[in-house]
OpenMM code with the backbone's topology and positions (N, CA, C; nanometers):
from openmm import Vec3, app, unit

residues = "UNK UNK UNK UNK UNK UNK UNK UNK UNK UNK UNK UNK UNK UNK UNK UNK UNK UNK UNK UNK UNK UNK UNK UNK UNK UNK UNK UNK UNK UNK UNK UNK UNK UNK UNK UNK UNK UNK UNK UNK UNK UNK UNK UNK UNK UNK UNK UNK UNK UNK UNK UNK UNK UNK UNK UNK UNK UNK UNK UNK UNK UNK UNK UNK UNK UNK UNK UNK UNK UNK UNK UNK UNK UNK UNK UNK UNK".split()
positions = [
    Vec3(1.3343, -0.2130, 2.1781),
    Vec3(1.2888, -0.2313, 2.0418),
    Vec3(1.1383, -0.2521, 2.0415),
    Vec3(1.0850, -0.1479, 1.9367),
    Vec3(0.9154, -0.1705, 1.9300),
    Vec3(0.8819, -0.3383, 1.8833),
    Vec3(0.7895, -0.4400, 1.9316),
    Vec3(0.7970, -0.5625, 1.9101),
    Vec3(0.6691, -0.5528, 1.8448),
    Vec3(0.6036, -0.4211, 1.7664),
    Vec3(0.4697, -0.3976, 1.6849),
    Vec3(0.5515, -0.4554, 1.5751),
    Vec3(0.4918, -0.5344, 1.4837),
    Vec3(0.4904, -0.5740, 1.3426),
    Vec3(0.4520, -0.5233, 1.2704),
    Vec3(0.3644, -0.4525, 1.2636),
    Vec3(0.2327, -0.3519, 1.1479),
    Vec3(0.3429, -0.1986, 1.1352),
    Vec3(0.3897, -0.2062, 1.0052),
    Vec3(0.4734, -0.1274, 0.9593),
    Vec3(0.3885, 0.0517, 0.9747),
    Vec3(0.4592, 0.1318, 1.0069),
    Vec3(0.3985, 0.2721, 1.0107),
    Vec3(0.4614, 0.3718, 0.9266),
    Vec3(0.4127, 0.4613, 0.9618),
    Vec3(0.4941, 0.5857, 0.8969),
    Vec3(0.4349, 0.7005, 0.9551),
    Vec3(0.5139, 0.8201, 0.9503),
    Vec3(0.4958, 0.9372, 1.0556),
    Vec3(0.3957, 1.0064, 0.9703),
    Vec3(0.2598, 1.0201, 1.0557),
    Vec3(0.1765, 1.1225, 1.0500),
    Vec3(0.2058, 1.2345, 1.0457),
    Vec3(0.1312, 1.3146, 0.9315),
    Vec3(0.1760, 1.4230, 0.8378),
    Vec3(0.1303, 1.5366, 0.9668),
    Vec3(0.2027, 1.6309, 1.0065),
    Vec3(0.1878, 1.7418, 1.0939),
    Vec3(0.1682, 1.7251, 1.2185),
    Vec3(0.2115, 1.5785, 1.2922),
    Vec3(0.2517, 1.5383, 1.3729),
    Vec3(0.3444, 1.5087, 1.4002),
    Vec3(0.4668, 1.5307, 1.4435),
    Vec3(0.5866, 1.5054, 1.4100),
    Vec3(0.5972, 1.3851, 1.5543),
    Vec3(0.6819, 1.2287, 1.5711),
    Vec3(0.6735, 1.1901, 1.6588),
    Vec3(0.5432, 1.0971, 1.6654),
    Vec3(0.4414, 1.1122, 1.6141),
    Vec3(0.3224, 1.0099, 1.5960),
    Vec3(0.3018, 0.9253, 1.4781),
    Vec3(0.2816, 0.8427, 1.4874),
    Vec3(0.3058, 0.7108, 1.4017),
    Vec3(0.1578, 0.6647, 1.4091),
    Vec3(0.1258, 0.6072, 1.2288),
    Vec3(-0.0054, 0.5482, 1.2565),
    Vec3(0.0520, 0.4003, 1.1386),
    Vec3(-0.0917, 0.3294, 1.1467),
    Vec3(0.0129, 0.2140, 1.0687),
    Vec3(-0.0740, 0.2318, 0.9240),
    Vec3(0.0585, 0.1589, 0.8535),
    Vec3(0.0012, 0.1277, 0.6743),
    Vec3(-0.0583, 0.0407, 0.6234),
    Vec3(-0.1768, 0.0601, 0.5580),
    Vec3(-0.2730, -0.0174, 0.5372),
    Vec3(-0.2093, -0.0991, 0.3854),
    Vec3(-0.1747, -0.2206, 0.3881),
    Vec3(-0.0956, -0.2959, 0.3048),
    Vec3(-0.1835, -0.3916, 0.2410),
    Vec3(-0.2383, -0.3900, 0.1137),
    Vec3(-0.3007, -0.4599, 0.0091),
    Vec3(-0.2166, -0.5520, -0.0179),
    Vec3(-0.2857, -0.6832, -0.0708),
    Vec3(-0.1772, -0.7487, -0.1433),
    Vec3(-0.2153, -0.7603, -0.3004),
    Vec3(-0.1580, -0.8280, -0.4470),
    Vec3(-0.1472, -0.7966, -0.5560),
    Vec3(-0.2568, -0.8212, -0.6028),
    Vec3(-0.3943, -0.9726, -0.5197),
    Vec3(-0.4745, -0.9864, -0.5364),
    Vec3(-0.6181, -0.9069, -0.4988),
    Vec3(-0.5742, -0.8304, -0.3874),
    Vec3(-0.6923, -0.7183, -0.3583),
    Vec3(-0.6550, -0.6132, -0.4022),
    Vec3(-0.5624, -0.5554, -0.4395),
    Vec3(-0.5372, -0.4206, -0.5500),
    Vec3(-0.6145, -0.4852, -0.6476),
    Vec3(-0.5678, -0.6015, -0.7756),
    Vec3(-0.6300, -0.5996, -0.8625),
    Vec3(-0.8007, -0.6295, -0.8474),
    Vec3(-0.8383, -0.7174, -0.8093),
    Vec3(-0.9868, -0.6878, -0.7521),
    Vec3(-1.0977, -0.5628, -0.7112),
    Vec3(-0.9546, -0.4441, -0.6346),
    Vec3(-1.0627, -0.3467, -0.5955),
    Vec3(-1.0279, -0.2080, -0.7217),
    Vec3(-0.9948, -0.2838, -0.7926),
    Vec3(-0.9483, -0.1892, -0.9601),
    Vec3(-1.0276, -0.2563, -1.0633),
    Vec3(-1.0816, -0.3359, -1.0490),
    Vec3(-1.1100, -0.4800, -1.1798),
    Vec3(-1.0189, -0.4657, -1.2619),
    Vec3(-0.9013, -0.4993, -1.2619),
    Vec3(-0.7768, -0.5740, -1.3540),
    Vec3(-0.7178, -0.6835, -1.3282),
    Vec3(-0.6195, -0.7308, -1.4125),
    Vec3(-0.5654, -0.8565, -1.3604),
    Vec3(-0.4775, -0.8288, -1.2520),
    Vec3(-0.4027, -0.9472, -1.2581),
    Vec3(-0.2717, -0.9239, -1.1013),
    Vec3(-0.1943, -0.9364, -1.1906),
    Vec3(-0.2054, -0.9557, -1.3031),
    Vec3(-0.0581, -0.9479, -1.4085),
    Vec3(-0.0579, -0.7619, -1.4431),
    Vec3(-0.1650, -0.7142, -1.4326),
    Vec3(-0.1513, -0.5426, -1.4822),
    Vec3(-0.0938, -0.5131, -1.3596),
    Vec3(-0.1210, -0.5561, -1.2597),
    Vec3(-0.0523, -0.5197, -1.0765),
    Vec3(0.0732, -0.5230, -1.1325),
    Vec3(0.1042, -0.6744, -1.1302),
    Vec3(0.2241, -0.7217, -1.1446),
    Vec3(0.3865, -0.6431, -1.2403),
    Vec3(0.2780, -0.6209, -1.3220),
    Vec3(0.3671, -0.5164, -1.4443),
    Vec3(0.3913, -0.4114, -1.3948),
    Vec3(0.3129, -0.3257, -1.2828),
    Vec3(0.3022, -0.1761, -1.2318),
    Vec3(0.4293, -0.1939, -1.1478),
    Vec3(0.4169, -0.3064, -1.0495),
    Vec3(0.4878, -0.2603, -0.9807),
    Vec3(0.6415, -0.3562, -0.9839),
    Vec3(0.6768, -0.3969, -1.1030),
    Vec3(0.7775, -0.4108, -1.1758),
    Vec3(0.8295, -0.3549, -1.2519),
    Vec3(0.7644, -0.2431, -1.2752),
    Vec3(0.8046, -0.0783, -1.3730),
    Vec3(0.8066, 0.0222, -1.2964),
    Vec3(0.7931, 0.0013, -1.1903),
    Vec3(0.7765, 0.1281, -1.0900),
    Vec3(0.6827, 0.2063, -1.0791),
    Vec3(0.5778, 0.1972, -1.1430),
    Vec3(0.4676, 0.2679, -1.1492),
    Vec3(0.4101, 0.2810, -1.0036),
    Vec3(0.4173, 0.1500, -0.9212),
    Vec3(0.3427, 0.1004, -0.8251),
    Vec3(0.4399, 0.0694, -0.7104),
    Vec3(0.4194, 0.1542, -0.5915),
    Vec3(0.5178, 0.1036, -0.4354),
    Vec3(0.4472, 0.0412, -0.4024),
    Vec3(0.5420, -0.0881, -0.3746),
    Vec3(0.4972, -0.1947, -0.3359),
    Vec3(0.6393, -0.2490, -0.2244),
    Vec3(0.5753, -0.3174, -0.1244),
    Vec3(0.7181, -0.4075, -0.0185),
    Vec3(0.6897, -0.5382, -0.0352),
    Vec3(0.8292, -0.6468, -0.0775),
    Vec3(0.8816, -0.7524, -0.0957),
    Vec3(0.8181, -0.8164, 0.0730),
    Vec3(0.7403, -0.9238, 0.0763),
    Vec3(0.6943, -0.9536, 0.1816),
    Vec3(0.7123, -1.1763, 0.1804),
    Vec3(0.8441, -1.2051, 0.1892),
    Vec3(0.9162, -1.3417, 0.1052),
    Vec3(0.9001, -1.3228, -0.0040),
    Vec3(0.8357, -1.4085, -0.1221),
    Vec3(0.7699, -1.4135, -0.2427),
    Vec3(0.6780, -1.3498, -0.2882),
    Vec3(0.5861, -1.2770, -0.2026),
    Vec3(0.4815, -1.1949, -0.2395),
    Vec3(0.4908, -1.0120, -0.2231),
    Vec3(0.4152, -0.9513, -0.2877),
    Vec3(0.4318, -0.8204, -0.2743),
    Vec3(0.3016, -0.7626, -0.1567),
    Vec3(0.3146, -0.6596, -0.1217),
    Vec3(0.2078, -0.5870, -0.0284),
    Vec3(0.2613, -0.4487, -0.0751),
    Vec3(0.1166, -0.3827, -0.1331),
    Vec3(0.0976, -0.2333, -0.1807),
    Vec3(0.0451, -0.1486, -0.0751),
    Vec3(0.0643, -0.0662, -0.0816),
    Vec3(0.0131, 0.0108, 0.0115),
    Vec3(-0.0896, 0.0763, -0.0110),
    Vec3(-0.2058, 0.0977, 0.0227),
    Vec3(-0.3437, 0.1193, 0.0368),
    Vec3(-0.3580, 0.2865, -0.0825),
    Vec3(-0.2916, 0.3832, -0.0156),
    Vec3(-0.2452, 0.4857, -0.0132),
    Vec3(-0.2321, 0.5273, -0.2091),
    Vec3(-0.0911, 0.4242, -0.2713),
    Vec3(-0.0621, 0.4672, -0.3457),
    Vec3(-0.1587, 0.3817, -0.4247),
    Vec3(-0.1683, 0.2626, -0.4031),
    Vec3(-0.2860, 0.1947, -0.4952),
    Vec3(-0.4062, 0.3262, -0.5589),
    Vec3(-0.4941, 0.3401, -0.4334),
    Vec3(-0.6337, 0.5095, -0.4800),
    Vec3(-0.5038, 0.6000, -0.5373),
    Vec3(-0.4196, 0.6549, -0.5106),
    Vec3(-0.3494, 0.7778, -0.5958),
    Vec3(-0.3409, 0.7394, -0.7425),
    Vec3(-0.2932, 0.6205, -0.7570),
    Vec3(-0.2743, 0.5854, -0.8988),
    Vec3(-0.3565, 0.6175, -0.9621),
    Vec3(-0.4837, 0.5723, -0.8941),
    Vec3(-0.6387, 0.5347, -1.0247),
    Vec3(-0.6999, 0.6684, -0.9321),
    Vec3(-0.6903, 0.7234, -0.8631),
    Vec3(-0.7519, 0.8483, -0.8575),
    Vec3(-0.8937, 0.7767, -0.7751),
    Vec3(-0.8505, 0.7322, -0.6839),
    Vec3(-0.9776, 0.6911, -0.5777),
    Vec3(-0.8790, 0.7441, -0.4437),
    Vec3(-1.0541, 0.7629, -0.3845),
    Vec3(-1.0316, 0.8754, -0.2479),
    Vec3(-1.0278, 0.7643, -0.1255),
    Vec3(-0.9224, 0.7700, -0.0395),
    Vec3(-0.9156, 0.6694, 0.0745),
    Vec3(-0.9703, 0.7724, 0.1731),
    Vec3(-1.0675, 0.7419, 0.2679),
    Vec3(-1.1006, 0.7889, 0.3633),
    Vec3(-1.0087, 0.7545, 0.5245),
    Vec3(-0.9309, 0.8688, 0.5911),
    Vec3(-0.8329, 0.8124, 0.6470),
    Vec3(-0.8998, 0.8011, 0.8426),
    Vec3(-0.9418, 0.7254, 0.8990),
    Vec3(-0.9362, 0.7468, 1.0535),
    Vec3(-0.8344, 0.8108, 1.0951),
    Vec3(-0.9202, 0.8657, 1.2275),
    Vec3(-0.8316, 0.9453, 1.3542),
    Vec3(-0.8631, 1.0945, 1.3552),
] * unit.nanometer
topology = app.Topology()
chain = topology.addChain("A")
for resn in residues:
    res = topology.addResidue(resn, chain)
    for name in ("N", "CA", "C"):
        topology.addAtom(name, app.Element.getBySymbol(name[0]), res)
């Protein structure tokens, strides 16, 4: 069993290579958007917004956060 913690997902046209997901939480989404964490909060309680249950708190993923609002993530590797 991999004993990495930092959640991944398979690199696109690599099949077999794994890089990891860059996971925001509700307070640095809303910050790097200037909105509240209640407009977060609403998104990704309507589905607007993928987000993972992390105990009590949520973690967004980097990724869909820029898709939403149409900002460009610059990706390493």
């Amino acid at each position: 069993m991999d004993d990495d913690s930092t959640p991944t997902e398979a690199a696109p046209g690599r099949p077999g290579t794994r890089r990891p997901i860059n996971l925001l939480t509700v307070t640095e989404v809303a910050a790097m958007l200037r909105v509240s964490k209640m407009t977060i909060y609403r998104m990704v309680h309507a589905g607007r917004l993928p987000s993972l249950r992390v105990g009590q708190s949520y973690r967004i993923p980097a990724e869909a956060a820029a898709k939403l609002f149409g900002i460009s993530i610059q990706q390493q590797g």
